[in-house]
C-alpha positions in Angstrom: -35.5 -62.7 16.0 -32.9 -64.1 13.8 -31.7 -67.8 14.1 -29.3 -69.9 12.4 -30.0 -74.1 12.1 -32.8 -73.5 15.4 -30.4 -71.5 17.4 -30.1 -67.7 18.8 -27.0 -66.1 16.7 -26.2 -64.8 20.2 -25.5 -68.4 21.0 -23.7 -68.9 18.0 -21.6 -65.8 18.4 -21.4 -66.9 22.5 -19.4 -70.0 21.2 -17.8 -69.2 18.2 -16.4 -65.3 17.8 -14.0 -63.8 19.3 -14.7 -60.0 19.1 -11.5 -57.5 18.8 -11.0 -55.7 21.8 -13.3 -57.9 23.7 -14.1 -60.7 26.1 -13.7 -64.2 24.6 -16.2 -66.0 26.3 -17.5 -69.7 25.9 -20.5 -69.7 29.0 -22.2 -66.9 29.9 -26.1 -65.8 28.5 -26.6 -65.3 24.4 -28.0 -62.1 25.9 -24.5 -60.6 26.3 -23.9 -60.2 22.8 -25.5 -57.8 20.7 -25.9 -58.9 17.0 -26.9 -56.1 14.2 -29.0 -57.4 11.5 -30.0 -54.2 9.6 -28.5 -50.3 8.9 -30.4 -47.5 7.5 -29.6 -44.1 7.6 -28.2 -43.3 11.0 -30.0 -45.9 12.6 -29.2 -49.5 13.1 -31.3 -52.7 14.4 -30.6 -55.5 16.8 -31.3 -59.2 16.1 -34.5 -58.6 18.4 -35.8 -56.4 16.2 -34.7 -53.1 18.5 -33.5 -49.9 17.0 -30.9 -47.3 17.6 -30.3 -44.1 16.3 -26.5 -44.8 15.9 -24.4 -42.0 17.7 -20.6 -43.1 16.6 -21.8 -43.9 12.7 -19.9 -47.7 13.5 -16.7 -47.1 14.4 -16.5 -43.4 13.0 -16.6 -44.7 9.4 -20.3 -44.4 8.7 -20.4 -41.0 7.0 -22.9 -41.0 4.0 -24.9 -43.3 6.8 -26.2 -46.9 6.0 -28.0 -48.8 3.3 -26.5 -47.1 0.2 -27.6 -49.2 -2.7 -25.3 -46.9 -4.9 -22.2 -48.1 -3.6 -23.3 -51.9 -3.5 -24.4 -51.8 -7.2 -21.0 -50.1 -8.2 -18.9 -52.5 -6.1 -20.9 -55.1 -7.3 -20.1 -54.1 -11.2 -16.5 -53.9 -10.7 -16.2 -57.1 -8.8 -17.7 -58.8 -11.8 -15.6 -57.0 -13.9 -11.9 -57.2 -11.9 -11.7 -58.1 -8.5 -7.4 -58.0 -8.5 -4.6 -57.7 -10.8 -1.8 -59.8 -11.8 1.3 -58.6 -9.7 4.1 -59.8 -12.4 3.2 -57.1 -14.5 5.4 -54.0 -14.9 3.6 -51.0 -12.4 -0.1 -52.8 -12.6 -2.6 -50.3 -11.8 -6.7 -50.4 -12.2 -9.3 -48.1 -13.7 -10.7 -47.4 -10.1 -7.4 -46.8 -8.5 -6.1 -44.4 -11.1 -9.4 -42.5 -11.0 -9.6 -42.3 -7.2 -5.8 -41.5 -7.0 -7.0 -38.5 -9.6 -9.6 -37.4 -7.2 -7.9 -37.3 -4.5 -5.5 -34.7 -5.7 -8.3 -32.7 -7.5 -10.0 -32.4 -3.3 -7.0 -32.9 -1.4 -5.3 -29.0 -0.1 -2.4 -27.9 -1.8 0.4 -29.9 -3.4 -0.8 -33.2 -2.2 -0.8 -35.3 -4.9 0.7 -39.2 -5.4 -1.6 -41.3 -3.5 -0.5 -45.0 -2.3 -3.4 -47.7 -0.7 -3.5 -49.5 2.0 -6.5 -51.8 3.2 -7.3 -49.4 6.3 -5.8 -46.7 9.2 -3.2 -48.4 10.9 -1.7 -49.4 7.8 -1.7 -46.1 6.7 -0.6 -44.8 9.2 2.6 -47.2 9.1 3.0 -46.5 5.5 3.4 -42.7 6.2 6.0 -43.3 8.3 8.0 -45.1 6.4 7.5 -43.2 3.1 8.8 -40.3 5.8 11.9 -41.8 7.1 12.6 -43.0 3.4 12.2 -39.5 2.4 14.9 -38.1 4.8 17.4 -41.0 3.8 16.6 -39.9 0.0 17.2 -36.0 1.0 20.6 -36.9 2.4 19.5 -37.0 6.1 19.5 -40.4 6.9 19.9 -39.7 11.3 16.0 -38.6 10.7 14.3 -41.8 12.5 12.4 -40.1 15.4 8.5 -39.8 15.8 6.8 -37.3 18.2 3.0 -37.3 18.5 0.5 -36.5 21.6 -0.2 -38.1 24.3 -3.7 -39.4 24.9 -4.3 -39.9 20.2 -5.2 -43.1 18.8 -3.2 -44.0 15.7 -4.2 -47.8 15.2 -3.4 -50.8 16.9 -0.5 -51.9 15.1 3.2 -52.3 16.6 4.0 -48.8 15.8 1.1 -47.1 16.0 0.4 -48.1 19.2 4.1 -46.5 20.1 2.1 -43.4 18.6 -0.5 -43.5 21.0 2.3 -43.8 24.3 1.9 -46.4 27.6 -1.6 -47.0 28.4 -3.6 -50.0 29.9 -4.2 -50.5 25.8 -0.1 -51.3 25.2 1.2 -52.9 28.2 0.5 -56.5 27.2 3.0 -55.1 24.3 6.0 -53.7 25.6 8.4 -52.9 24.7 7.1 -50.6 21.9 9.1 -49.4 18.9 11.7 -47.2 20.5 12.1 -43.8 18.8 9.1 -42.1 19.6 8.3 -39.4 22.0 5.2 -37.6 22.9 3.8 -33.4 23.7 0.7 -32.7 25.1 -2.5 -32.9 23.3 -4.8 -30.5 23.2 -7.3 -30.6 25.8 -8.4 -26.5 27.1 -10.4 -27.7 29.8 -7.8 -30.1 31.6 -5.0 -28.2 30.3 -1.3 -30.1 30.8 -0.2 -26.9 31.8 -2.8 -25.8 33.9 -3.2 -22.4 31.7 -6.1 -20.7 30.0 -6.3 -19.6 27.0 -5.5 -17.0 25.4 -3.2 -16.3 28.1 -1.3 -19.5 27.8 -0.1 -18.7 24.4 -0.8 -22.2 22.8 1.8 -24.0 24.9 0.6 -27.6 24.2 2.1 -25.8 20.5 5.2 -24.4 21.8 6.5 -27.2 23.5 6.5 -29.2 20.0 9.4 -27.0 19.4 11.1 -27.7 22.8 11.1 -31.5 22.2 12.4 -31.4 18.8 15.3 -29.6 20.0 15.9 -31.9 23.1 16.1 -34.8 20.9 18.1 -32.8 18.1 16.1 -31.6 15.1 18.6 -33.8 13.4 17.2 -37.0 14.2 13.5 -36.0 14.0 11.8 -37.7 10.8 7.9 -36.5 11.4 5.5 -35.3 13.3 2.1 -37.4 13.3 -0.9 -35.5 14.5 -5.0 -35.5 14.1 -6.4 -32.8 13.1 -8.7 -33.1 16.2 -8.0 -36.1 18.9 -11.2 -38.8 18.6 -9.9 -41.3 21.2 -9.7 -39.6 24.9 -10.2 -36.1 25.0 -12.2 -34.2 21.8 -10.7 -31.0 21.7 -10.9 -28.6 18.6 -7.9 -26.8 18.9 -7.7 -22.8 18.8 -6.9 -21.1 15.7 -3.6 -20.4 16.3 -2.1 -24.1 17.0 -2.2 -25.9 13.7 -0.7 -22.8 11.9 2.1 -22.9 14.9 2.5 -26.6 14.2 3.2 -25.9 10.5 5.6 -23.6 11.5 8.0 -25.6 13.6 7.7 -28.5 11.4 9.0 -26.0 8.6 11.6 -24.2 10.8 13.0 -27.9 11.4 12.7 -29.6 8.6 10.4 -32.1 9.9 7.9 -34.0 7.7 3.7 -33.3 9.1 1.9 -36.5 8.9 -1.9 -35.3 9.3 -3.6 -38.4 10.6 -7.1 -38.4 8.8 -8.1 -41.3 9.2 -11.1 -39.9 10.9 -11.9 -36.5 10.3 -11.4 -36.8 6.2 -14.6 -36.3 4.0 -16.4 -34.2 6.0 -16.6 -34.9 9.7 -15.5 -31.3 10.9 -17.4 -29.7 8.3 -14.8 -29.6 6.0 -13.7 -32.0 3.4 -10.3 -32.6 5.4 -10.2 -31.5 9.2 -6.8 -29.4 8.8 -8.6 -27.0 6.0 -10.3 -25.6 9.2 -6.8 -24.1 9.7 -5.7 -23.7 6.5 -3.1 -25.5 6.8 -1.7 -28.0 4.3 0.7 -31.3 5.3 3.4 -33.1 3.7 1.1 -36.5 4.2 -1.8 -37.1 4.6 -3.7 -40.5 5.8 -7.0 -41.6 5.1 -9.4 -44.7 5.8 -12.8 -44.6 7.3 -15.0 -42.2 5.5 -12.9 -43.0 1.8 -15.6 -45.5 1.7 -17.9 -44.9 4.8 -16.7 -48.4 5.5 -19.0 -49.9 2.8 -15.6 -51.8 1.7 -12.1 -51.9 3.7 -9.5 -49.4 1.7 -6.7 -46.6 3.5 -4.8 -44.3 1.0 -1.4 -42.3 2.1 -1.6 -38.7 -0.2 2.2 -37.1 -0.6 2.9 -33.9 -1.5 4.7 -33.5 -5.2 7.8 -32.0 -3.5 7.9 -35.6 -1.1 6.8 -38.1 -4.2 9.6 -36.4 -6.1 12.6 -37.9 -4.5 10.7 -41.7 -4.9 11.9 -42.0 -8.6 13.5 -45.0 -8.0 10.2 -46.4 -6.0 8.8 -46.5 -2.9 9.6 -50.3 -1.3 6.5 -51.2 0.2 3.3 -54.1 -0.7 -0.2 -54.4 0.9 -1.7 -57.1 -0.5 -5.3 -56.0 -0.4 -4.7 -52.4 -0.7 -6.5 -50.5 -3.1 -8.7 -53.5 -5.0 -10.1 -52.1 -7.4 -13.8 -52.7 -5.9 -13.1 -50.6 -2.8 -11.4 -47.9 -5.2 -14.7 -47.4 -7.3 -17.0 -47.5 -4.0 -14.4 -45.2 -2.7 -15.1 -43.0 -6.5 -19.0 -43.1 -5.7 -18.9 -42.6 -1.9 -16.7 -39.2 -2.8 -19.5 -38.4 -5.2 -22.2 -38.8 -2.6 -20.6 -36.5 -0.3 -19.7 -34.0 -2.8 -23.4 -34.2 -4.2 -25.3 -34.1 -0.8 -23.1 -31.4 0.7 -22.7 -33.3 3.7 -19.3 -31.3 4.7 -21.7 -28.5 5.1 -24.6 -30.7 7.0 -21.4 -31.2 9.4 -21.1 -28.0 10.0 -25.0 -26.7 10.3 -26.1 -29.7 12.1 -22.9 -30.1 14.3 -23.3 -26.5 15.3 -27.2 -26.9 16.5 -26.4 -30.4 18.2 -23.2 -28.7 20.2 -25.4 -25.9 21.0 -28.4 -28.4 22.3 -25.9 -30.6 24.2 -24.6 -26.7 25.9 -27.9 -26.2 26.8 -28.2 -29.3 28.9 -25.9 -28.0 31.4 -28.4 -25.4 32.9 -30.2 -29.0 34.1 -27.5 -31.4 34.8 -24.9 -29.8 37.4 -22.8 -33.6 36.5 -22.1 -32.2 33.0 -18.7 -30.0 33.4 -18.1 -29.4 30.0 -19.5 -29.9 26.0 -17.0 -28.9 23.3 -16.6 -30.3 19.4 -16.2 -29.1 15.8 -18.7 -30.6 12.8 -20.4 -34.0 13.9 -17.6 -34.6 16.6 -19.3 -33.7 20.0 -17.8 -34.2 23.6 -20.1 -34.3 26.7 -17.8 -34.6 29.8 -19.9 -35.4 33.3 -17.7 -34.9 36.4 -18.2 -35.3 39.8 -18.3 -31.5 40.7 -18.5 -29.0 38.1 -16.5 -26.3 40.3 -13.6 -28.6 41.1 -13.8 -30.7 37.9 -13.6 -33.7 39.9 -13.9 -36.8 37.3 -16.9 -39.2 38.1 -15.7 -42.4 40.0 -14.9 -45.1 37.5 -18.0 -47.9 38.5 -20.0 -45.0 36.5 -19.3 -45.3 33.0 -20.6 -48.7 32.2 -23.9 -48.1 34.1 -24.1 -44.8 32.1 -22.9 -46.5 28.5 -25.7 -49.1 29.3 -28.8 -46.7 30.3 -27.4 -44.4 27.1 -27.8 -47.2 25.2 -30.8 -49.3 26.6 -32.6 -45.5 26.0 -32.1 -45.8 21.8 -28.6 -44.4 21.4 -25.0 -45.8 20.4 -22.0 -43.4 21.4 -18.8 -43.9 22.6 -18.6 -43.7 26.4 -15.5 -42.9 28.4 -14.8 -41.6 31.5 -17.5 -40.2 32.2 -17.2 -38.6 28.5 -19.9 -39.1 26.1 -19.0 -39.0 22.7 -21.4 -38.3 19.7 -20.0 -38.8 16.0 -22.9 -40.0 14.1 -23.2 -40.3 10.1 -22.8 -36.7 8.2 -26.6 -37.8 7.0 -27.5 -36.5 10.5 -30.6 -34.0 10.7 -32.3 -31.4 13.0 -34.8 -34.2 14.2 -32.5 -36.9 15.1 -29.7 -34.2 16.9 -32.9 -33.5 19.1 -33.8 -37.3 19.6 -30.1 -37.9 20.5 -30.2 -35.3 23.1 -33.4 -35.8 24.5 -31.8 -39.8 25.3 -28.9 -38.1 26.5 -31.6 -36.0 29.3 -33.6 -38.3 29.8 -30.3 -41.1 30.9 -29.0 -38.2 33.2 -32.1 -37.5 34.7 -32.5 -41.6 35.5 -29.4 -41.7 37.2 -29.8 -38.5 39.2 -32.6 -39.8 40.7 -31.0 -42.9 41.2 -28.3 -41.0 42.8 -25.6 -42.0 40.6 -25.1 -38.7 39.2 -24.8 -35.5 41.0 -28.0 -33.3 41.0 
């Protein structure tokens, strides 16, 4: 076990850390904290000395997996070399950030081209909202100041991006939000908003994109901000037809498409960026996460040419730590990695055969009511009854999050959902281990008569 100055560093971080998104405690047992020690691959280990295969590769970031002595050593060489740049001089820019800023245009779909950084997701998110409603004012449009995105997305925990995600139990400490932003349905097929099936509903979760945009006046609308695929609640890959439908109204409108890939970029849906599933390109694009598999802390914002172009005066924004040149070249190698290992495509095989293992659970576990994903983004939801879709009762989650974990496996558990994203690294072997945790967990609690069997 490791110990600092004769003491458990669950004591220390007992007394002394407050976590994000966590209890701050001061008593309680050094037990209750769990401190990671060592990554490698897609498995991590506990300051006991116990290991997990880990399901949710960190915080979805993880994708070339961990212990990647490449991107230490060339972080490493760049720090010694230029860690920051004087600010007084006239445009400074670095080696790394040019050549990542080159990169990303060479891999990014279409016209996107001019690439600003940021130091992670919510800020980049923020920053493509303001290079949008600059844009407008630019074009001659300045009543463009309105935001629609869907209910039930997670778009970062700033101010505004919390006004992105709509009233939850996660904002109302924080109200009132920034006012301007209105919300359509995700897309979620198996508890539609609309209570429709598909094909017969004719995508409209799509459709009524178009009906809000004219409620609040085309006029006033600056962007749309979506995900390729929603991470946060509900994991739905949506059908063919919607992102090409979304692209459409945004065009018939004149509304900017903020594609929010903060997530699914480099490789999680089994394509380099989630909305080349649809073949469909945006006006900006966001990225964080997987830029450098969160080896160092870096977001980018990718414009189109046609959007950069009306910036020739400048775009009057500053992150202070975005895009240091050490995050830029482990951003440079991480890229290479992924490119080299094909791990876009190990999305797609290994996703497939994990989805289709997970499926097969449901002949044994009447609690599991649905399984759905795209790539490495899987989505087990248990319910109550499978022929009503009754959602289990609340007190369930944390006992199934602990036995899911006490079993060997990290994943993000919700209820009643169980979400698997690990590292693109993933292989055959550890899809089956995964499962076989995720059997074994529902089998204990059957018998213990906390699930349905």
């Amino acid at each position: 076990m490791v110990s600092t100055k004769g003491k458990d560093i669950r004591e220390l971080a007992l007394k002394y850390y407050g976590i994000h998104s966590s209890e701050w405690k001061t008593e309680g047992e050094p037990g209750d904290y769990q401190v990671w020690v060592e990554g490698k691959g897609c498995r991590v280990t506990d300051s006991t000395g116990k290991t997990y295969i880990d399901g949710f590769a960190g915080l979805m970031y993880k994708n070339i997996g961990y212990g990647r002595k490449e991107i230490a050593d060339v972080a490493y060489e760049q720090m010694k070399k230029l860690t920051s740049v004087p600010t007084s001089s006239p445009a400074p820019a670095t080696e790394s950030q040019v050549l990542l800023a080159e990169k990303l245009a060479q891999i990014t779909p279409g016209s996107l081209s001019k690439t600003t950084y940021t130091s992670g997701g919510s800020e980049s998110v923020e920053t493509a909202v303001k290079i949008a409603k600059a844009y407008h004012k630019l074009n001659g449009q300045p009543g463009r100041y309105k935001l629609i995105s869907r209910r039930g997305t997670y778009h970062g925990y700033t101010h505004l991006t919390m006004a992105l995600m709509a009233q939850s139990p996660f904002t109302a400490a924080y109200e009132p939000l920034v006012y301007g932003v209105k919300q359509v349905s995700n897309v979620k097929c198996y508890r539609c908003d609309f209570n429709l099936t598909y094909p017969e509903c004719k995508l409209e979760c799509a459709r009524e994109l178009e009906r809000m945009i004219l409620a609040e006046g085309a006029e006033t609308v600056a962007a749309v901000v979506m995900d390729p695929v929603s991470h946060s609640d509900i994991v739905t890959p949506p059908k063919p037809e919607y992102w090409p439908m979304i692209r459409s109204i945004c065009d018939k409108y004149g509304v900017l498409l903020i594609d929010d890939e903060v997530v699914t970029a480099f490789g999680r849906t089994g394509k380099m960026f989630g909305t080349e599933n649809w073949d469909v390109v945006p006006d900006i694009m966001v990225t964080a996460k997987g830029i450098t598999s969160g080896y160092l802390p870096l977001g980018a914002v990718t414009v189109k040419e046609e959007v950069a172009e009306k910036f020739g005066a400048g775009f009057m924004h500053i992150i202070t730590f975005g895009g240091l040149p050490a995050p830029c070249a482990a951003a440079l190698k991480n890229i290479e990695i992924i490119e080299r290992e094909k791990l876009p495509e190990n999305a797609a095989s290994v996703g497939a055969y994990l989805l289709e293992q997970l499926k097969a659970l449901m002949k044994r576990h009447v609690c599991i009511g649905d399984v759905r994903g795209i790539g490495l983004m899987t989505q087990t939801e248990l319910v109550a009854n499978r022929e009503t879709k009754e959602p289990l009762p609340r007190e369930v989650t944390p006992q199934l999050r602990k036995r899911v974990q006490d079993n060997g496996l990290i994943a993000r558990i919700r209820s009643g959902m169980i979400s698997i994203f690990p590292p693109l690294t993933f292989t055959r072997a550890e899809a089956d281990e995964a499962v076989g945790i995720v059997d074994k967990t529902l089998t204990e609690m059957e018998k213990d008569g906390k699930l349905p069997s």
